[in-house]
C-alpha positions in Angstrom: -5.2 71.1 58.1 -6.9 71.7 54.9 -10.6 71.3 56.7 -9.8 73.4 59.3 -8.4 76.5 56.5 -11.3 75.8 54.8 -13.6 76.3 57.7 -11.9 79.4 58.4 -12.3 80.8 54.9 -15.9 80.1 55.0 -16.3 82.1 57.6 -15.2 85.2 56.0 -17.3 87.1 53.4 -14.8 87.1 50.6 -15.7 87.2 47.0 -16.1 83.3 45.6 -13.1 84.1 43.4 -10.8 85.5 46.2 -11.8 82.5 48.5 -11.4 79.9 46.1 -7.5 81.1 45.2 -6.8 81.5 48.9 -8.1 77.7 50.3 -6.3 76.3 47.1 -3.1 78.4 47.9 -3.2 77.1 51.2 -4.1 73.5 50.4 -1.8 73.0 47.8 1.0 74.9 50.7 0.3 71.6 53.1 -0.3 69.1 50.8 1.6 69.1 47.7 4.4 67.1 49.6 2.3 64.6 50.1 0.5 63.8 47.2 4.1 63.2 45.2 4.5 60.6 47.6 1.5 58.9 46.7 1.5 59.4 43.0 4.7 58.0 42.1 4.4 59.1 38.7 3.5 62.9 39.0 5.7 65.4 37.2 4.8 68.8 36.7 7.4 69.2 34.4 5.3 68.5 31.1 8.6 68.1 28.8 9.7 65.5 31.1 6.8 63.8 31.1 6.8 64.1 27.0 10.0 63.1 27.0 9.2 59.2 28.1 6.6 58.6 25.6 7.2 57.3 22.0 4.2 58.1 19.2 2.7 55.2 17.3 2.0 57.6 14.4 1.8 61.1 12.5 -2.2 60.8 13.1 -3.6 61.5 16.3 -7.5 60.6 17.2 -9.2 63.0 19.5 -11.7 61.9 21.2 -15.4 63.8 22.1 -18.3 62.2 23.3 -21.3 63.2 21.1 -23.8 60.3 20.4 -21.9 59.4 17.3 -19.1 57.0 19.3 -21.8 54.6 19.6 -21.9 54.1 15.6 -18.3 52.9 16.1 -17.8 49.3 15.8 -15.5 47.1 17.6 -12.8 46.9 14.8 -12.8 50.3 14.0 -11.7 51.0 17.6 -9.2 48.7 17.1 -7.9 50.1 14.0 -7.9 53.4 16.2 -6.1 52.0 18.6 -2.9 51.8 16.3 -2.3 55.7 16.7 -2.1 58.1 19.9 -5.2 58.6 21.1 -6.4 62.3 23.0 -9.3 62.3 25.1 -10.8 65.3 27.5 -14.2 65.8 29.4 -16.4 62.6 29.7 -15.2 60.2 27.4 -14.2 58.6 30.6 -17.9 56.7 30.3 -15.9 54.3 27.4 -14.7 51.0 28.8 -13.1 50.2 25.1 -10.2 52.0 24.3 -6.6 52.7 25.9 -6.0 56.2 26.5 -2.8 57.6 26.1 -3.4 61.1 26.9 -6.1 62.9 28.9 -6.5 66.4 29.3 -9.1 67.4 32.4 -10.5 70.8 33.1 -14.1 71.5 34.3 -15.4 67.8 34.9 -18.0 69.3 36.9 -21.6 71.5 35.8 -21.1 73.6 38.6 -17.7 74.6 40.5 -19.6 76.7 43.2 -22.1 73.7 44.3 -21.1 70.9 46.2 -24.2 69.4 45.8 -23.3 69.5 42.1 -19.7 69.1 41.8 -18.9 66.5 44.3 -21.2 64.0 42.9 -19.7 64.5 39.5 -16.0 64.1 40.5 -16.7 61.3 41.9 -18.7 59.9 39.2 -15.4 61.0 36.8 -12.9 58.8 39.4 -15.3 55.8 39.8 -15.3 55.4 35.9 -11.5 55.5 35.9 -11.4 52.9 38.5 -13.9 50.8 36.8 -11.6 50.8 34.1 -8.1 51.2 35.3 -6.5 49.0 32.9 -7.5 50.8 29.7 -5.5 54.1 31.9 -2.5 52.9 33.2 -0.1 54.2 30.4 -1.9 57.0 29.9 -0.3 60.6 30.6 -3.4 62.9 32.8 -3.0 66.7 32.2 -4.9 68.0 34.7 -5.4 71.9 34.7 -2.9 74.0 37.1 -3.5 77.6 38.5 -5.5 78.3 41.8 -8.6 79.0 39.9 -8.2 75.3 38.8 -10.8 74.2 41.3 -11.9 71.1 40.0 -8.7 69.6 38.8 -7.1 70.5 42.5 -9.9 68.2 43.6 -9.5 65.5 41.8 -5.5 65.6 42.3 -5.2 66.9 46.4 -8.6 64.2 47.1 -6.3 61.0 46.0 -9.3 60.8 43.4 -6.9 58.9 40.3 -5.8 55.4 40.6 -2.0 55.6 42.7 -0.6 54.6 39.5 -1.7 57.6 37.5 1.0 59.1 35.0 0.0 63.0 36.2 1.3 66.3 35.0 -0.2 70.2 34.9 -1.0 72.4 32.3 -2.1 76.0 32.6 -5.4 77.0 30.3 -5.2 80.3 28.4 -9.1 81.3 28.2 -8.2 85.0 27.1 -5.6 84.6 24.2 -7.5 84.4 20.7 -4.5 82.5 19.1 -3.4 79.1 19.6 -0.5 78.8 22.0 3.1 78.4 20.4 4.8 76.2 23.9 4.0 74.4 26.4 2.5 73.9 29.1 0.0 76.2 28.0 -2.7 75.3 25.8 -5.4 77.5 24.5 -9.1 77.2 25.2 -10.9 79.4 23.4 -14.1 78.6 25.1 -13.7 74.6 24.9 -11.3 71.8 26.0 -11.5 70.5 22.2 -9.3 73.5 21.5 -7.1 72.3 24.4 -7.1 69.4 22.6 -6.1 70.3 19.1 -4.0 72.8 20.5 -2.2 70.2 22.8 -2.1 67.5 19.0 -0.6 70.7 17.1 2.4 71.1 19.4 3.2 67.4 19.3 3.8 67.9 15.6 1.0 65.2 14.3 0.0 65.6 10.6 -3.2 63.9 11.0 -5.8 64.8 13.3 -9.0 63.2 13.5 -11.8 64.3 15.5 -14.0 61.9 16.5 -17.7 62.1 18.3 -17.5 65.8 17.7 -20.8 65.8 16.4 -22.5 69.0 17.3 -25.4 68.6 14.8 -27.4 67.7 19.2 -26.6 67.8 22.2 -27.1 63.7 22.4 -23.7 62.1 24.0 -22.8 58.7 23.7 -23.9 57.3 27.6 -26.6 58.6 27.3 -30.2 56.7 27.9 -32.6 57.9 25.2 -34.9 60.4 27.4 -31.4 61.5 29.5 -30.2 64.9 29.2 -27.1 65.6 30.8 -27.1 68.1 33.8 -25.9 71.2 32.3 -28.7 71.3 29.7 -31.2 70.5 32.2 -29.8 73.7 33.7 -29.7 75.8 30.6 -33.2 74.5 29.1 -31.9 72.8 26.4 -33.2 69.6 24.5 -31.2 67.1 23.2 -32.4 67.9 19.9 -30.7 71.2 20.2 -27.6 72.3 18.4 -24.8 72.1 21.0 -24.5 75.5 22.2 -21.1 76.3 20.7 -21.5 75.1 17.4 -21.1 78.2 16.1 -18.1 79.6 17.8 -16.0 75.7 17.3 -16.4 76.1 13.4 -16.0 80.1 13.1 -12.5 79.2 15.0 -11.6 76.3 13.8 -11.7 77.2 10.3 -9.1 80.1 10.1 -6.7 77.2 12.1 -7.4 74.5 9.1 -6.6 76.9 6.5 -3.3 78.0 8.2 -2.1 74.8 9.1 -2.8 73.3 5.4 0.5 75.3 4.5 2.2 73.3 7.4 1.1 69.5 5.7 -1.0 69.3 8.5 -4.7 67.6 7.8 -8.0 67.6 9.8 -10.4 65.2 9.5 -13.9 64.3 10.9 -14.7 61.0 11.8 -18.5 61.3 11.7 -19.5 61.8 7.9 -22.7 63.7 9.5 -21.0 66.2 12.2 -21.4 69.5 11.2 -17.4 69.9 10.7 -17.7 68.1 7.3 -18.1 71.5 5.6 -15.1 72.8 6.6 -13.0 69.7 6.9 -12.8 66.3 5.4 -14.1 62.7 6.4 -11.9 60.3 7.8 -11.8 57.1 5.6 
């Protein structure tokens, strides 16, 4: 069924936008029935979800993937390992951590390109295969909303392990302010905001961001001449700042000061990233 709608929509000259929210409509319509019978563990319901977890801590570690994470030694993971751990985009390349939660959105370079995002989705799920065992308590939030393309993929494509703990959250791109409930969570631009947004309402004191480096736009899988797609695509160098450098710390800051009065602390793990100015480093 959901080839044959898709076939059909193809066939009509519809605006990307407009076709994209129709073959999603329609394929979440047929299917959603039964993916919850294969993932055993999907709830939408994000409370309920929240509900069945316990925290290790008051500090949370969230995870990026600059070049930085490969400075980290084996007993400083472990010592990480003792609090709740947030990762989102391609920290999935790790094979040394457990995740507890995971928040996906883009994945892909391109949403528009097979070529491009296929490939790349399927990269994302062969990694969590690979390494199944470090993700089999950990909770997925994977993007909800028709223009959600890439997450709908991932989810309606059987592309997580059966065993997946799975449940949606809806991305606010427009609002300038962090949001106050769940299950929406801010963007402003970046997942990382997803991220901190996501550690804020979860009421942790201490967050810690770690391999959020920006000073390049080096990432920790890397091979020493690789640059990842997207640059390629954008002419950047690795030796670039990463393109939103500027906008992470012009937003950030205002939300460090305001949550000082709340006994809440940020902290960077990287004593070079270019957050040290406006925040502290982790010791």
């Amino acid at each position: 069924m959901k080839v044959f709608l898709i076939k059909i929509f193809r066939s009509v000259r519809y605006p990307f936008i407009i076709y994209l929210k129709i073959v999603n409509f329609f394929i979440k319509a047929f299917d959603t029935k039964n993916m919850k019978k294969y993932y055993k563990n999907y709830n939408k319901d994000i409370y309920n979800k929240l509900s069945q977890r316990r925290r290790k801590s008051d500090t949370v570690f969230i995870l990026g993937s600059g070049a930085s994470v490969k400075d980290i030694s084996s007993s400083q993971w472990n010592k990480i390992s003792e609090h709740d751990t947030i990762a989102f985009n391609w920290f999935v390349y790790q094979n040394f951590l457990p995740i507890d939660y995971y928040i996906i959105k883009g994945i892909a370079d391109r949403d528009i390109d097979r070529n491009i995002f296929m490939p790349q989705l399927n990269e994302f799920s062969r990694l969590i295969f690979e390494n199944k065992e470090l993700y089999k308590n950990t909770l997925f939030l994977l993007q909800d909303g028709l223009s959600a393309s890439n997450t709908n993929r991932l989810l309606y494509n059987r592309m997580l392990p059966q065993f997946s703990h799975i449940t949606r959250y809806i991305s606010d791109v427009d609002n300038s302010s962090l949001s106050t409930s769940l299950p929406i969570l801010s963007a402003k631009g970046s997942v990382l905001f997803s991220a901190i947004n996501f550690a804020l309402l979860l009421e942790y004191k201490n967050i810690v961001l770690v391999g959020v480096d920006l000073y390049n736009r080096d990432y920790f899988w890397l091979k020493d001449n690789e640059v990842r797609t997207i640059d390629l695509l954008r002419d950047a160098t690795k030796e670039e700042k990463h393109f939103t450098t500027n906008k992470i710390i012009e937003l950030l800051e205002p939300i460090i000061k305001d949550y000082s009065n709340k006994n809440v602390k940020f902290y960077t793990y990287n004593e070079k990233s270019l957050l040290r100015n406006i925040m502290e480093v982790y010791k």
